[in-house]
PDB file with SEQRES, HELIX, SHEET and CRYST1 records, atoms N, CA, C and O in Angstrom:
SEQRES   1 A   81  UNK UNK UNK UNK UNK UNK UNK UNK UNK UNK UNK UNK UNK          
SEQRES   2 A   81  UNK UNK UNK UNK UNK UNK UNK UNK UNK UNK UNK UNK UNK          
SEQRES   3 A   81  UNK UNK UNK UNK UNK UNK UNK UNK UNK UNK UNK UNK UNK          
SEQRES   4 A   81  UNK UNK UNK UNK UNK UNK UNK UNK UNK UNK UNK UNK UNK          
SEQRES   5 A   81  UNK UNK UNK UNK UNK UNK UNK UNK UNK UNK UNK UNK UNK          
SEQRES   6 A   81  UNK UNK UNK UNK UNK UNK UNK UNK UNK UNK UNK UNK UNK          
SEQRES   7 A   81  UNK UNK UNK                                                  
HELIX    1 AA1 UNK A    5  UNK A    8  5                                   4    
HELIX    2 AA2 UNK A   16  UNK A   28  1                                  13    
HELIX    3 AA3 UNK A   46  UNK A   63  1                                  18    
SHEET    1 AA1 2 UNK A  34  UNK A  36  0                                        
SHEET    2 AA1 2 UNK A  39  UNK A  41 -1                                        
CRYST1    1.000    1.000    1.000  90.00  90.00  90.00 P 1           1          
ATOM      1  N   UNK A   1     111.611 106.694  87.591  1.00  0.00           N  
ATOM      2  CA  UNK A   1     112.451 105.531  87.446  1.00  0.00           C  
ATOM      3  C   UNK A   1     112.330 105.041  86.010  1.00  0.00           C  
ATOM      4  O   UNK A   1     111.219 104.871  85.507  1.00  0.00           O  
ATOM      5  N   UNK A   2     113.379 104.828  85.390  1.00  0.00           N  
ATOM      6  CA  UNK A   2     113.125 104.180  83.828  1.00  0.00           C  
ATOM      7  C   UNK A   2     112.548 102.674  83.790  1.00  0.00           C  
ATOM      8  O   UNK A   2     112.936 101.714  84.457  1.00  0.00           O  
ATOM      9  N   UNK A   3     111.549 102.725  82.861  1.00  0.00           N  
ATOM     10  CA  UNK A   3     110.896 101.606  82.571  1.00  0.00           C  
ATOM     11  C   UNK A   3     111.655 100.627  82.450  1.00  0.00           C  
ATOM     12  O   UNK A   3     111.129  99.575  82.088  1.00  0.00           O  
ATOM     13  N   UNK A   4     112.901 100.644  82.671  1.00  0.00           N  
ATOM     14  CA  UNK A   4     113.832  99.097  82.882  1.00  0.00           C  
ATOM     15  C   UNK A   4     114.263  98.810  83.975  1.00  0.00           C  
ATOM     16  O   UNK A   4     114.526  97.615  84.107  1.00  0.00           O  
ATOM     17  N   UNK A   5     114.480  99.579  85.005  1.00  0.00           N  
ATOM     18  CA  UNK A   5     114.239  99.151  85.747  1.00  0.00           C  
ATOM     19  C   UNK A   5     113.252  98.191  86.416  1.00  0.00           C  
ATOM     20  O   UNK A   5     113.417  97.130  87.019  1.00  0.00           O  
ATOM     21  N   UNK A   6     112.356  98.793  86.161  1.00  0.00           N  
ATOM     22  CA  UNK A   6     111.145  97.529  86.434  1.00  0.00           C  
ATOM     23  C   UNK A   6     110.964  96.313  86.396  1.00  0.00           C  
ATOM     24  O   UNK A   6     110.295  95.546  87.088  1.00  0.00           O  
ATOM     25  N   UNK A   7     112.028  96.104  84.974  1.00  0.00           N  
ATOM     26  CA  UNK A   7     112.250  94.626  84.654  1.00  0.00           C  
ATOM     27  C   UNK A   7     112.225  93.656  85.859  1.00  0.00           C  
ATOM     28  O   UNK A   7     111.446  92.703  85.899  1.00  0.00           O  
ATOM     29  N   UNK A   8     113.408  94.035  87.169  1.00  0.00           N  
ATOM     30  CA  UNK A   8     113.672  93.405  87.759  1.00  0.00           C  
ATOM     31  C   UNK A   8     112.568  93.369  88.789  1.00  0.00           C  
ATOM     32  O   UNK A   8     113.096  93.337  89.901  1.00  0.00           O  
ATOM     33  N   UNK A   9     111.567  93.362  88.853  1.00  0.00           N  
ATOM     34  CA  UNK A   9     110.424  93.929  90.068  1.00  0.00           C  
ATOM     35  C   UNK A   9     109.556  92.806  89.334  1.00  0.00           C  
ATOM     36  O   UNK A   9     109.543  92.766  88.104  1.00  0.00           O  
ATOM     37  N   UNK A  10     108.752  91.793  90.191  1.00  0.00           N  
ATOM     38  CA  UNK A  10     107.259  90.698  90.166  1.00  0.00           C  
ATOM     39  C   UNK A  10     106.387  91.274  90.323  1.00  0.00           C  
ATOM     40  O   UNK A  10     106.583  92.439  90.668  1.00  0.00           O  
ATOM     41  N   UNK A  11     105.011  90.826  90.171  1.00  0.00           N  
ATOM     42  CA  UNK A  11     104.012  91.916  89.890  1.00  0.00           C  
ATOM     43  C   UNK A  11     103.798  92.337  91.307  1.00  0.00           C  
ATOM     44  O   UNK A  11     103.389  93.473  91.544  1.00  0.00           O  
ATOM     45  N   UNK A  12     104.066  91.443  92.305  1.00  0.00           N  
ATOM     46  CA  UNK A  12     103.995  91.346  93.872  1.00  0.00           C  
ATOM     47  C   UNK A  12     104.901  92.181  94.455  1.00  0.00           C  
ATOM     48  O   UNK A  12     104.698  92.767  95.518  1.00  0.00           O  
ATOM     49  N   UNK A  13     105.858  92.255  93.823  1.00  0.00           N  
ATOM     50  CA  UNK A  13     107.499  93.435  94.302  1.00  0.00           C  
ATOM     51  C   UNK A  13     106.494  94.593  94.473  1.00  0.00           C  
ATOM     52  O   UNK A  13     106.078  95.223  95.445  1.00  0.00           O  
ATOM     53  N   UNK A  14     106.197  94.633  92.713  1.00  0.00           N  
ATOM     54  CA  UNK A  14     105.776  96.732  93.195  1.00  0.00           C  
ATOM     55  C   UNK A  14     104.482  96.768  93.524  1.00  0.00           C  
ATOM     56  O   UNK A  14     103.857  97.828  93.561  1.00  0.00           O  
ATOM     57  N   UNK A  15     104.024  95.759  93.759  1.00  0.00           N  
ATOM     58  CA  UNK A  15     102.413  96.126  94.960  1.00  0.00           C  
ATOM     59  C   UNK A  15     103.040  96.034  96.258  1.00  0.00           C  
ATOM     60  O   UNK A  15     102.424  96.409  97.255  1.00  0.00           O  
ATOM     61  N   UNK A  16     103.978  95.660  96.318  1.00  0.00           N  
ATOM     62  CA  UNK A  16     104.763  95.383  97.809  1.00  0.00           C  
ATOM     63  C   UNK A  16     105.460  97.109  97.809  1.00  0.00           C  
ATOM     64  O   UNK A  16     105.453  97.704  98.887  1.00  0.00           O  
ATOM     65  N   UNK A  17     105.834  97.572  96.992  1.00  0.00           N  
ATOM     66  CA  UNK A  17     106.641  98.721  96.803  1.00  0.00           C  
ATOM     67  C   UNK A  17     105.443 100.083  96.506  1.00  0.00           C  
ATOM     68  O   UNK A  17     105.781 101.257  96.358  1.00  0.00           O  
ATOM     69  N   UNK A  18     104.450  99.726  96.482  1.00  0.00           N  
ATOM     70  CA  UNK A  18     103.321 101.011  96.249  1.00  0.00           C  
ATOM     71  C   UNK A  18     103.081 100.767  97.896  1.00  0.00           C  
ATOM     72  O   UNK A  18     103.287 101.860  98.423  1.00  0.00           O  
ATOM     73  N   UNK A  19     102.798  99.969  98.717  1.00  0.00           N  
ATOM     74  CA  UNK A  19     102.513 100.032 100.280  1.00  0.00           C  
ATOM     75  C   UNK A  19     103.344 100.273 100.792  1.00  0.00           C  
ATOM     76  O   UNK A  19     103.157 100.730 101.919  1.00  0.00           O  
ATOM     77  N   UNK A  20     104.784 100.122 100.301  1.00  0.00           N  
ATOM     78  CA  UNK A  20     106.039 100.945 101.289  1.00  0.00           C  
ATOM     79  C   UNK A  20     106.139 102.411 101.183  1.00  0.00           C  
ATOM     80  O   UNK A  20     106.147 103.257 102.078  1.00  0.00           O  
ATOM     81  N   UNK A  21     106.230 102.564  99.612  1.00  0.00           N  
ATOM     82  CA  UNK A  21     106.134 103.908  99.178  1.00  0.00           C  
ATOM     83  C   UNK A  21     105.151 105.060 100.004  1.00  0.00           C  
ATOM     84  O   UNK A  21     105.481 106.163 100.440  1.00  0.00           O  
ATOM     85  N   UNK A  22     103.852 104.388 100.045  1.00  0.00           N  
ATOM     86  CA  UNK A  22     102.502 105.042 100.546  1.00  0.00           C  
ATOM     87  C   UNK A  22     102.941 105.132 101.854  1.00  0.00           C  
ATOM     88  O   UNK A  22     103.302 106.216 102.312  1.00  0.00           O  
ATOM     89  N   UNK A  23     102.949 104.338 102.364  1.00  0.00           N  
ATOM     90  CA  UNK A  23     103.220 104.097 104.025  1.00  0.00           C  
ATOM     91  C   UNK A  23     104.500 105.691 104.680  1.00  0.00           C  
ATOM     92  O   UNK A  23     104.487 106.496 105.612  1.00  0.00           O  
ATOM     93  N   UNK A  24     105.611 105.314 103.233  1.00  0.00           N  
ATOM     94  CA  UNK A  24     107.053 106.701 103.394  1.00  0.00           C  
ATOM     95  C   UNK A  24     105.984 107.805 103.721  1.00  0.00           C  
ATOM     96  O   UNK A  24     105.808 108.405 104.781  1.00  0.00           O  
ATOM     97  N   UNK A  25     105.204 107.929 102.321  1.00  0.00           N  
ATOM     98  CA  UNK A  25     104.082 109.448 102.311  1.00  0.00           C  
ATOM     99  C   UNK A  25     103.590 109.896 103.571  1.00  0.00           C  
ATOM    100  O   UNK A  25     103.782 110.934 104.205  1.00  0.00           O  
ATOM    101  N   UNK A  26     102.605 108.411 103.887  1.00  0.00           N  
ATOM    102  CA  UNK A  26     101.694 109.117 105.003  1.00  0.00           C  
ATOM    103  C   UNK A  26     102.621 109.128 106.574  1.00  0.00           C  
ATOM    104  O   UNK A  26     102.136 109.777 107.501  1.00  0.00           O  
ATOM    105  N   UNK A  27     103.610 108.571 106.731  1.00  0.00           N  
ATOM    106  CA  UNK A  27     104.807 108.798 107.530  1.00  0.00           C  
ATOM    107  C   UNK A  27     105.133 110.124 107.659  1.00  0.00           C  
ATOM    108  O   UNK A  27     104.903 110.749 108.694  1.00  0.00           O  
ATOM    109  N   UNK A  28     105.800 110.740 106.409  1.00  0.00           N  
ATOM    110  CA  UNK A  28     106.458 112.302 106.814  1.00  0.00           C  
ATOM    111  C   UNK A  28     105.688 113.346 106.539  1.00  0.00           C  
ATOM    112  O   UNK A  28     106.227 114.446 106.425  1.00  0.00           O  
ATOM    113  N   UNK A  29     104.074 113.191 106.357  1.00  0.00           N  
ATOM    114  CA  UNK A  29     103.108 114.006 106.099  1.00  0.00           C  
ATOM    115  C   UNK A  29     102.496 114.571 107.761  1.00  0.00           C  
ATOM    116  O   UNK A  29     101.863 115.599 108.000  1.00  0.00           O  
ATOM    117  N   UNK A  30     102.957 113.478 108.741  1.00  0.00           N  
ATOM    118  CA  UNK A  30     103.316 114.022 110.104  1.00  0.00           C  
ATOM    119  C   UNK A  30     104.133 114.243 110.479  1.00  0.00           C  
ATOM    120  O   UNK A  30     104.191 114.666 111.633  1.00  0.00           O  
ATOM    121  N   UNK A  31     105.279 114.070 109.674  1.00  0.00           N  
ATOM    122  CA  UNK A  31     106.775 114.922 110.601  1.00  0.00           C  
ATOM    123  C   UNK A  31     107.463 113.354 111.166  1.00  0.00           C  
ATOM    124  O   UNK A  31     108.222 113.255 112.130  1.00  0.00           O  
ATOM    125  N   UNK A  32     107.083 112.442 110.482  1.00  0.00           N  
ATOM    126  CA  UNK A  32     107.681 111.225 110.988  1.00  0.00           C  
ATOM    127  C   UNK A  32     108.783 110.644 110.079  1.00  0.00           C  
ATOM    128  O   UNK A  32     108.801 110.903 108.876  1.00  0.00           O  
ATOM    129  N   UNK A  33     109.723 109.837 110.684  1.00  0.00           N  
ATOM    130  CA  UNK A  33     110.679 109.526 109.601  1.00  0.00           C  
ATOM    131  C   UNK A  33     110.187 108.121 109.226  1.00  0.00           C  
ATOM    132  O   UNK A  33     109.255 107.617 109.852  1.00  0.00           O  
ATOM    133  N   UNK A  34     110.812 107.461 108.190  1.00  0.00           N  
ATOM    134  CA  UNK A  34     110.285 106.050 107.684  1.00  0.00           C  
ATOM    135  C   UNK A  34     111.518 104.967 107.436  1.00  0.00           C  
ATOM    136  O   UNK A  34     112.712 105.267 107.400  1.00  0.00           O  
ATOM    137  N   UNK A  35     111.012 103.765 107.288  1.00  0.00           N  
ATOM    138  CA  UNK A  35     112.158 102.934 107.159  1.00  0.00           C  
ATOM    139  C   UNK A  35     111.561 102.263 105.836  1.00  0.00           C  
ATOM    140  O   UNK A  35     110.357 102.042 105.701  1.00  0.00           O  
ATOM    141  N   UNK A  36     112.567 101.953 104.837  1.00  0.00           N  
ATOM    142  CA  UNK A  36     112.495 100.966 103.866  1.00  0.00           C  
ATOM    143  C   UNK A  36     113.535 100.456 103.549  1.00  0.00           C  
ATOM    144  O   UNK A  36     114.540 101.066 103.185  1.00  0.00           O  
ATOM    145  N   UNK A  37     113.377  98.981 103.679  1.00  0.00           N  
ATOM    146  CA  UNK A  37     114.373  98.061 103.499  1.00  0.00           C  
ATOM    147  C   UNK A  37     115.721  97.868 104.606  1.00  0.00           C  
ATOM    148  O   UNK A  37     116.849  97.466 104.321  1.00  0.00           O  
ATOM    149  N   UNK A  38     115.183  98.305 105.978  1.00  0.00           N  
ATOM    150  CA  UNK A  38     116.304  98.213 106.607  1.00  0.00           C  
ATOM    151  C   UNK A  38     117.021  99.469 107.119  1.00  0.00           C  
ATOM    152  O   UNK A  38     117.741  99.668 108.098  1.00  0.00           O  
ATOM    153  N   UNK A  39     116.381 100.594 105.680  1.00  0.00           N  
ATOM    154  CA  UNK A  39     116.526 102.067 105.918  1.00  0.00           C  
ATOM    155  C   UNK A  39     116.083 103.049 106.207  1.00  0.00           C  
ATOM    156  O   UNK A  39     114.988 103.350 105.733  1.00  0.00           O  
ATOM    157  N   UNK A  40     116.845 104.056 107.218  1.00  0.00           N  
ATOM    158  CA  UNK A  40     115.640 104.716 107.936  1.00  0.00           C  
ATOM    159  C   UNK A  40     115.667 106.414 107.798  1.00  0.00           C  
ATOM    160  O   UNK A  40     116.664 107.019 108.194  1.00  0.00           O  
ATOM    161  N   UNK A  41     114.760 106.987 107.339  1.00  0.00           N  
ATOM    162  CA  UNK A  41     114.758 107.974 106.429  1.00  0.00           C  
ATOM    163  C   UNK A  41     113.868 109.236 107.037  1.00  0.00           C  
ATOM    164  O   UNK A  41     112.685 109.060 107.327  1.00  0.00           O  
ATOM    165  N   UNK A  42     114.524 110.529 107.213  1.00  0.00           N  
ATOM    166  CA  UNK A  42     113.682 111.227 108.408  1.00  0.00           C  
ATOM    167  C   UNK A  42     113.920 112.532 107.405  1.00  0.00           C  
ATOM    168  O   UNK A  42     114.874 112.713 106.649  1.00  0.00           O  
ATOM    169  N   UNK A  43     113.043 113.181 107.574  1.00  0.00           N  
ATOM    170  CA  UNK A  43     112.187 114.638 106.819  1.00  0.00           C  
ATOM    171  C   UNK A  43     113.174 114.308 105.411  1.00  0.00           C  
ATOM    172  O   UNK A  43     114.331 114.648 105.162  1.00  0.00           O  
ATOM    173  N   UNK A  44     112.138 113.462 104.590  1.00  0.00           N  
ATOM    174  CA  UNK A  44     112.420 112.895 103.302  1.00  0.00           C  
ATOM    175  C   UNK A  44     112.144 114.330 102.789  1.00  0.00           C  
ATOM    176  O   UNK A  44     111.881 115.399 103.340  1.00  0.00           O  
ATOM    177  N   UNK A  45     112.336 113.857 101.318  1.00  0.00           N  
ATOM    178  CA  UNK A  45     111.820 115.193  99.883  1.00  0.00           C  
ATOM    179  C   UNK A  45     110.517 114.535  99.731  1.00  0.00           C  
ATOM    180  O   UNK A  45     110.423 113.371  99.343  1.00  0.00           O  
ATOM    181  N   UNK A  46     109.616 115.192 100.002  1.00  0.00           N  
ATOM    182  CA  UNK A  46     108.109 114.277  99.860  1.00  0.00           C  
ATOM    183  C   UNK A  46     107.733 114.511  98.076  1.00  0.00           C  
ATOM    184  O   UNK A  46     106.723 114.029  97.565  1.00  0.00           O  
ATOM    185  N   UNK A  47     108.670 115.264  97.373  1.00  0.00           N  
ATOM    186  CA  UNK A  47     108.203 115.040  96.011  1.00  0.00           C  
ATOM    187  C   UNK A  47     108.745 113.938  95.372  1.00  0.00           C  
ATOM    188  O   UNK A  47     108.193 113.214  94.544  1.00  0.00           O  
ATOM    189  N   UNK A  48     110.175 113.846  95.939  1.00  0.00           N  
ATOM    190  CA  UNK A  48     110.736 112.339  95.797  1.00  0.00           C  
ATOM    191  C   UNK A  48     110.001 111.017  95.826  1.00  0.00           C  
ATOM    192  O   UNK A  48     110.015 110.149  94.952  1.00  0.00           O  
ATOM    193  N   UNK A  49     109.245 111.012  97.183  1.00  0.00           N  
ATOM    194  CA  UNK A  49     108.492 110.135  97.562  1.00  0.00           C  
ATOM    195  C   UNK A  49     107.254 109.994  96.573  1.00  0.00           C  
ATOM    196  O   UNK A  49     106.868 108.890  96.190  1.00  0.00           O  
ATOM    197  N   UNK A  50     106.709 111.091  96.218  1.00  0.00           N  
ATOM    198  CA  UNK A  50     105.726 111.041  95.063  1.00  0.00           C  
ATOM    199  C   UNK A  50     106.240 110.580  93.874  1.00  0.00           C  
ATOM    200  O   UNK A  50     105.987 109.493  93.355  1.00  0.00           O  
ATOM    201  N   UNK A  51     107.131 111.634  93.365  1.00  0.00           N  
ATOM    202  CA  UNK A  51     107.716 110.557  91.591  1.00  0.00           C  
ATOM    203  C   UNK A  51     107.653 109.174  91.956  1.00  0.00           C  
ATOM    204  O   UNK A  51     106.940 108.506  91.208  1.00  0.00           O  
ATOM    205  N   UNK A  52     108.327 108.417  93.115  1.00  0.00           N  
ATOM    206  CA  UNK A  52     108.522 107.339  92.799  1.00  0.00           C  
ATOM    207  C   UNK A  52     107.225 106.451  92.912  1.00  0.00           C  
ATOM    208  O   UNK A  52     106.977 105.413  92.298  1.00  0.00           O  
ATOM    209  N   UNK A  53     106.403 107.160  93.914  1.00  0.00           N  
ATOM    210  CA  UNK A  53     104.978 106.230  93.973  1.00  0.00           C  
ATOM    211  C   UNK A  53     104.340 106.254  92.822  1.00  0.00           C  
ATOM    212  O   UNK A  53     103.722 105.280  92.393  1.00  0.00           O  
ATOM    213  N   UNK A  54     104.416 107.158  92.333  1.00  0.00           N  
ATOM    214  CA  UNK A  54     103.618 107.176  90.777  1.00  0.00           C  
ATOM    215  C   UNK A  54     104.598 106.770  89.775  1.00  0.00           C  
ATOM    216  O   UNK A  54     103.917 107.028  88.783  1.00  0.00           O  
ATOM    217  N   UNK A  55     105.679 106.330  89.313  1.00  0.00           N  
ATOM    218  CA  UNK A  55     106.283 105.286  88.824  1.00  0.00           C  
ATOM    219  C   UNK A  55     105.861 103.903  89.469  1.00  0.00           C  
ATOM    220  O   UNK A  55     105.288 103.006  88.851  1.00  0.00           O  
ATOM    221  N   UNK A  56     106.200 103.864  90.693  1.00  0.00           N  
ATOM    222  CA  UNK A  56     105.553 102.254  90.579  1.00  0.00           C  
ATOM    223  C   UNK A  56     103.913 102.040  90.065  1.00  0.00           C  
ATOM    224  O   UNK A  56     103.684 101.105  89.298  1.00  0.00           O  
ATOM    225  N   UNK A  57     102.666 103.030  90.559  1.00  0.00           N  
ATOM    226  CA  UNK A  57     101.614 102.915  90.254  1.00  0.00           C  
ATOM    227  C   UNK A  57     101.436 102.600  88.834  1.00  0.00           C  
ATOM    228  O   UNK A  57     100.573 101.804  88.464  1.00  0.00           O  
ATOM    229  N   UNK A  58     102.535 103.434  87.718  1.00  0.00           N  
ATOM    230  CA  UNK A  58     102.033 103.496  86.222  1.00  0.00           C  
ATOM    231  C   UNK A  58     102.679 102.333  86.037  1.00  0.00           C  
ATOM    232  O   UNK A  58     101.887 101.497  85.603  1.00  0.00           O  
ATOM    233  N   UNK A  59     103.786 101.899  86.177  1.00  0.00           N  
ATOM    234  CA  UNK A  59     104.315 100.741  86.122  1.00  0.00           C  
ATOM    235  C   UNK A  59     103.001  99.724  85.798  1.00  0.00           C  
ATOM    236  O   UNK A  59     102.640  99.278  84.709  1.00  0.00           O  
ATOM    237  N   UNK A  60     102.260  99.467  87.504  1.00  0.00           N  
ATOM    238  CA  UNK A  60     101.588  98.277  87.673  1.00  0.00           C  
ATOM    239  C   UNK A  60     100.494  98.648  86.682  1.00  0.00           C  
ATOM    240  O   UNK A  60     100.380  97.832  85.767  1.00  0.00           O  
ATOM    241  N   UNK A  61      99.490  99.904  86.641  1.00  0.00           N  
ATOM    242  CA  UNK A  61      98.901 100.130  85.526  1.00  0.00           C  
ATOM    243  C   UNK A  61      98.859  99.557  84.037  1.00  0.00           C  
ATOM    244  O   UNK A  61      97.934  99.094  83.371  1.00  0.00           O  
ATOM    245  N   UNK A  62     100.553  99.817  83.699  1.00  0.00           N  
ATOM    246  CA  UNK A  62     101.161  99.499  82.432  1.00  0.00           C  
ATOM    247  C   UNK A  62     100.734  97.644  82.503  1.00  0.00           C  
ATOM    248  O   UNK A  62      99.741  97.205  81.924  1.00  0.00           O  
ATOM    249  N   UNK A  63     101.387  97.040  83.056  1.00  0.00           N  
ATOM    250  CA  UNK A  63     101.260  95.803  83.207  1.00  0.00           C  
ATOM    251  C   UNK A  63      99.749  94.875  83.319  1.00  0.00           C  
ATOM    252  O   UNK A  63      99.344  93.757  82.998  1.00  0.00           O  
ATOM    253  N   UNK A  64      99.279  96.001  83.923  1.00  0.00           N  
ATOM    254  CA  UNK A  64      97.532  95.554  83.646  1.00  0.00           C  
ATOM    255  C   UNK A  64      96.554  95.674  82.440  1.00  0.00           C  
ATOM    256  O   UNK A  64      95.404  95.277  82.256  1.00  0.00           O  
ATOM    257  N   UNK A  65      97.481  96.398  81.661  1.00  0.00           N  
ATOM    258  CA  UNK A  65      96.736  97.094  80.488  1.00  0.00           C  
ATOM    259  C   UNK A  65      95.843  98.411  80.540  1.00  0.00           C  
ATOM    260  O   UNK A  65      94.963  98.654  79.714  1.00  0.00           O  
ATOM    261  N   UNK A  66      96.101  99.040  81.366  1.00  0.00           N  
ATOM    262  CA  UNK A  66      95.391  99.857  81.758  1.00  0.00           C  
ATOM    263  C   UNK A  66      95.569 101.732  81.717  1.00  0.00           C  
ATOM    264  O   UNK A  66      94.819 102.641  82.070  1.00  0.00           O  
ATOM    265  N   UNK A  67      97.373 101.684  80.911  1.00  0.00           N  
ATOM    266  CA  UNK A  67      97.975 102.589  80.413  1.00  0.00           C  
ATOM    267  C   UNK A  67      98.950 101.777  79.204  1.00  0.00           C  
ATOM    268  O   UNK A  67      99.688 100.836  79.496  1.00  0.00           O  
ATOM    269  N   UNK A  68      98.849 102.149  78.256  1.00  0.00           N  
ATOM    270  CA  UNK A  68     100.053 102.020  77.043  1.00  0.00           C  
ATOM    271  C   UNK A  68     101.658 101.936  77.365  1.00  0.00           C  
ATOM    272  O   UNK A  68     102.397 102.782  77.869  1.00  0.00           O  
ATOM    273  N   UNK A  69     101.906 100.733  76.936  1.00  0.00           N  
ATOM    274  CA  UNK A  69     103.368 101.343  77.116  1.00  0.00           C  
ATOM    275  C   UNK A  69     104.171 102.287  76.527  1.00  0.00           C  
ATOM    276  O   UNK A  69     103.797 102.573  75.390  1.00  0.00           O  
ATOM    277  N   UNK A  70     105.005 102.785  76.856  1.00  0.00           N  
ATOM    278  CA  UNK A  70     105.680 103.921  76.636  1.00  0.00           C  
ATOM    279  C   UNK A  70     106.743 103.033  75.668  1.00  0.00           C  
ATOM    280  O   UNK A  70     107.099 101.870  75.857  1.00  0.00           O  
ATOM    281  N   UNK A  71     107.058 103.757  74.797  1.00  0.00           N  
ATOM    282  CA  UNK A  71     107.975 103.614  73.363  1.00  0.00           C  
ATOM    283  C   UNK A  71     108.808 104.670  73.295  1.00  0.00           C  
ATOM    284  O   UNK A  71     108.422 105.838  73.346  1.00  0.00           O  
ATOM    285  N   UNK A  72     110.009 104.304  73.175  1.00  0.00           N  
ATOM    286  CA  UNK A  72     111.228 105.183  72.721  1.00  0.00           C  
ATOM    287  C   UNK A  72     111.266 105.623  71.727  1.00  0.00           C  
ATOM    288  O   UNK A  72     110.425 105.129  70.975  1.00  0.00           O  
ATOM    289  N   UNK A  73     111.918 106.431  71.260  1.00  0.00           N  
ATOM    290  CA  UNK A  73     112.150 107.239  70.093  1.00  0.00           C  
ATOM    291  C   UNK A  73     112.740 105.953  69.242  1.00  0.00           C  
ATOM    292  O   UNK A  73     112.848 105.997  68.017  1.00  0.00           O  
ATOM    293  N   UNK A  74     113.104 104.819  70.021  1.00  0.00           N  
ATOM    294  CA  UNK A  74     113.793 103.929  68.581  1.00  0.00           C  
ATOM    295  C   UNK A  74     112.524 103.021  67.984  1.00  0.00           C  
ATOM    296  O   UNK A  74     112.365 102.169  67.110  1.00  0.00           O  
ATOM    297  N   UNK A  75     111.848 103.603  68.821  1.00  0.00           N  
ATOM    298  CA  UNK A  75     110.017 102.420  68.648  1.00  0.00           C  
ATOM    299  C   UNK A  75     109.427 103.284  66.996  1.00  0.00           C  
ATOM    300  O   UNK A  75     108.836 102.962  65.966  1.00  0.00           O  
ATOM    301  N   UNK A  76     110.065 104.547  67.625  1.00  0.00           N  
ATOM    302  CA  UNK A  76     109.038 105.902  66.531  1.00  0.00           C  
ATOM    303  C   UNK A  76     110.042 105.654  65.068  1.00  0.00           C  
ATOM    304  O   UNK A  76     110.859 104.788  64.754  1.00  0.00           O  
ATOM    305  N   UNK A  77     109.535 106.824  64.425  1.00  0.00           N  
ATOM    306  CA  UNK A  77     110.662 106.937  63.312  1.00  0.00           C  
ATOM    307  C   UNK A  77     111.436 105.941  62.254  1.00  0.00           C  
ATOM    308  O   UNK A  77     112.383 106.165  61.500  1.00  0.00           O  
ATOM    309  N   UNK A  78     110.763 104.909  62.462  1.00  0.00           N  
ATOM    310  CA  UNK A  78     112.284 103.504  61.424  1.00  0.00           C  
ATOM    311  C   UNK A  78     113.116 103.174  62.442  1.00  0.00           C  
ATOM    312  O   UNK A  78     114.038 102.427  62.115  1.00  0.00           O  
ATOM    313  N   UNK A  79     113.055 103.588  63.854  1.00  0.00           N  
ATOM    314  CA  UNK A  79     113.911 103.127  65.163  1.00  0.00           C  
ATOM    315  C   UNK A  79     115.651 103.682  64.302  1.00  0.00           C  
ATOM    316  O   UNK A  79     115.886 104.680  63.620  1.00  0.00           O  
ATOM    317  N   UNK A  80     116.351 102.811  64.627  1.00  0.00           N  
ATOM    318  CA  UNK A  80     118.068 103.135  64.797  1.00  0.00           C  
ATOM    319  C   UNK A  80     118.774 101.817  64.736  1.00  0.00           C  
ATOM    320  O   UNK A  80     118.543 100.871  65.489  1.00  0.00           O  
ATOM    321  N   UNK A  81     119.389 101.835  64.060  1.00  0.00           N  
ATOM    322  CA  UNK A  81     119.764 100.732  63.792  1.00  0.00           C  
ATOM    323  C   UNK A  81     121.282 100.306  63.970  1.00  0.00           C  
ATOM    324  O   UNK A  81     121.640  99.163  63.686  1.00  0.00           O  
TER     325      UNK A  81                                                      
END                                                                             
């Protein structure tokens, strides 16, 4: 997920969104389907389910100080003007 997205997410959203996420995982890791948000989701892409848990994880990481934020190529170089 791009780091702007995030924007719109409280620090409480994506700790709320790493226990849904987790919950999808350990759901179809038995052959079970899952619901998030109303939606109900049966023999997911469980790598899907991974990228996105580990986007929200680095996310909250990022926000803790606990990974660097990530910089664009307009951060590098003299940026673009």
């Amino acid at each position: 997920m791009p780091q702007a997205a995030f924007r719109a997410y409280t620090d409480a959203e994506i700790t709320t969104a790493i226990s849904n996420w987790k919950a999808a995982f350990d759901a179809i890791r038995v052959g079970k389907s899952y619901t998030i948000a109303g939606r109900t989701v049966t023999r997911a892409d469980e790598q899907f389910i991974l990228n996105t848990l580990g986007s929200f994880q680095e996310e909250k990481e990022r926000r803790a100080g606990i990974i660097p934020p990530r910089c664009s190529y307009a951060n590098h170089a003299g940026g673009v003007n």
